[in-house]
Every structure is written in C-alpha cells, then in structure tokens.
C-alpha positions as CSV (number, residue, x, y, z in Angstrom):
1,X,-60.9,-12.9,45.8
2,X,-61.9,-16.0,47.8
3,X,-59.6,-18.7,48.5
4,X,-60.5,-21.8,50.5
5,X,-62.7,-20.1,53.2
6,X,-65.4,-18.0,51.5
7,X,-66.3,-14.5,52.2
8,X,-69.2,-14.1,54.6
9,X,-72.3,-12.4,53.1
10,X,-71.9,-9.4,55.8
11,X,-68.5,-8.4,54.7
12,X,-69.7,-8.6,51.0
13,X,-72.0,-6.6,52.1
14,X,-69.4,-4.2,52.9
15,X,-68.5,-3.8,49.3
16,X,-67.8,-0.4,47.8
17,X,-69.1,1.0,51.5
18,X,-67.0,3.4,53.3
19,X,-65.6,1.5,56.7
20,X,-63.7,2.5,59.2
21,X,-60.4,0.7,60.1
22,X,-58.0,0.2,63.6
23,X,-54.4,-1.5,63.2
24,X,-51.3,-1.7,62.3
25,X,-49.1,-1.5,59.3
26,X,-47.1,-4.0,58.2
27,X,-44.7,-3.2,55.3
28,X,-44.8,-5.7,52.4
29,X,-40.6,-4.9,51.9
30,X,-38.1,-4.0,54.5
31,X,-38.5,-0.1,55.7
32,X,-35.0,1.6,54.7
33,X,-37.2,5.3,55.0
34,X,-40.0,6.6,56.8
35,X,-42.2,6.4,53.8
36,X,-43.2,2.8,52.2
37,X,-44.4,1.5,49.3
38,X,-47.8,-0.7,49.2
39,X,-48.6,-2.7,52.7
40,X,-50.6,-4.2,54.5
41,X,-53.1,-3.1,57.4
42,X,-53.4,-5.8,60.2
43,X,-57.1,-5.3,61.3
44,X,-58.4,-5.4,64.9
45,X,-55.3,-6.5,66.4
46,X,-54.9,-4.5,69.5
47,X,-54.5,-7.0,71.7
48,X,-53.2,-10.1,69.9
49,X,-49.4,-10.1,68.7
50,X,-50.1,-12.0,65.0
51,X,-52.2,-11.6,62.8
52,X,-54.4,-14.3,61.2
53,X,-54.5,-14.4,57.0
54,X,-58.0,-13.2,57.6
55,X,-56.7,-10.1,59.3
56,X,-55.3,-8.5,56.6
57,X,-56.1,-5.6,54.2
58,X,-53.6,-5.1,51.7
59,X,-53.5,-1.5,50.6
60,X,-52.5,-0.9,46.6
61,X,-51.0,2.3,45.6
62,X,-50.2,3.5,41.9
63,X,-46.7,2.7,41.1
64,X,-43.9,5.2,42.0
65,X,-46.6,6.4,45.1
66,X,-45.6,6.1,48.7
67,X,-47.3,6.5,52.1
68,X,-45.7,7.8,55.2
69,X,-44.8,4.0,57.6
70,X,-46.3,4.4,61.7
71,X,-45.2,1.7,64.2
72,X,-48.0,2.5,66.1
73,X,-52.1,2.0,66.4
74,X,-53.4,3.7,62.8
75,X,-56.9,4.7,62.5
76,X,-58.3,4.8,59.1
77,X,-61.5,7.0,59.2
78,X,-63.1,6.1,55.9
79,X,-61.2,3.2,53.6
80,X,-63.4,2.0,50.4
C-alpha cells in the first residue's frame, strides 16, 4: 500500500522475492510473555535509535499464532 511517498520501482521490484532482513522487533502491544502476537521489524537500524515510518515491516500472523519476542539484532534469512 502506498501512502503519500510512493514505493520506488526497485523495492517493487522486490515483490514476491525472497530478501533477507537485519533489525529489531518492535511489539505492536505491550510484552506481558516471551512470545508476541503480530509486530513489527525495524529494518537497517543498527546504528540509529528510531526508526523512520519507512523503516518498518509489519509482520502478520494467522490469528491465535505467536512468535517467540528478541530484544536484540534479528536476522531474517529469507522473508517473502
């Protein structure tokens, strides 16, 4: 979905393309467990302490499915 910026033709490109991903987590509701419901994946933010709206992958689940939460650097081999 594009808002007011549009998508740049190389990361259209990207499209239904494996990629690989480095960031961090950042739950979409406050972490009572070590697992978490859908959240979001701050991308390329190693050395920068906020991340831009441009930044961010949110990551869907099916309902009722959790994923485990890390408070550190994640590496996502191959994300579609």
């Amino acid at each position: 979905m594009e808002g007011k910026t549009p998508i740049p033709p190389f990361i259209k490109a990207l499209d239904k393309k494996d990629v690989e991903m480095v960031g961090f987590m950042m739950p979409l509701t406050e972490v009572k467990t070590s697992r978490i419901p859908p959240c979001a994946i701050a991308v390329g933010l190693l050395l920068r302490p906020a991340a831009a709206v441009n930044h961010i992958v949110v990551v869907k689940m099916p309902p009722g499915q959790t994923t485990k939460f890390y408070d550190d650097v994640i590496r996502i081999p191959r994300a579609i």
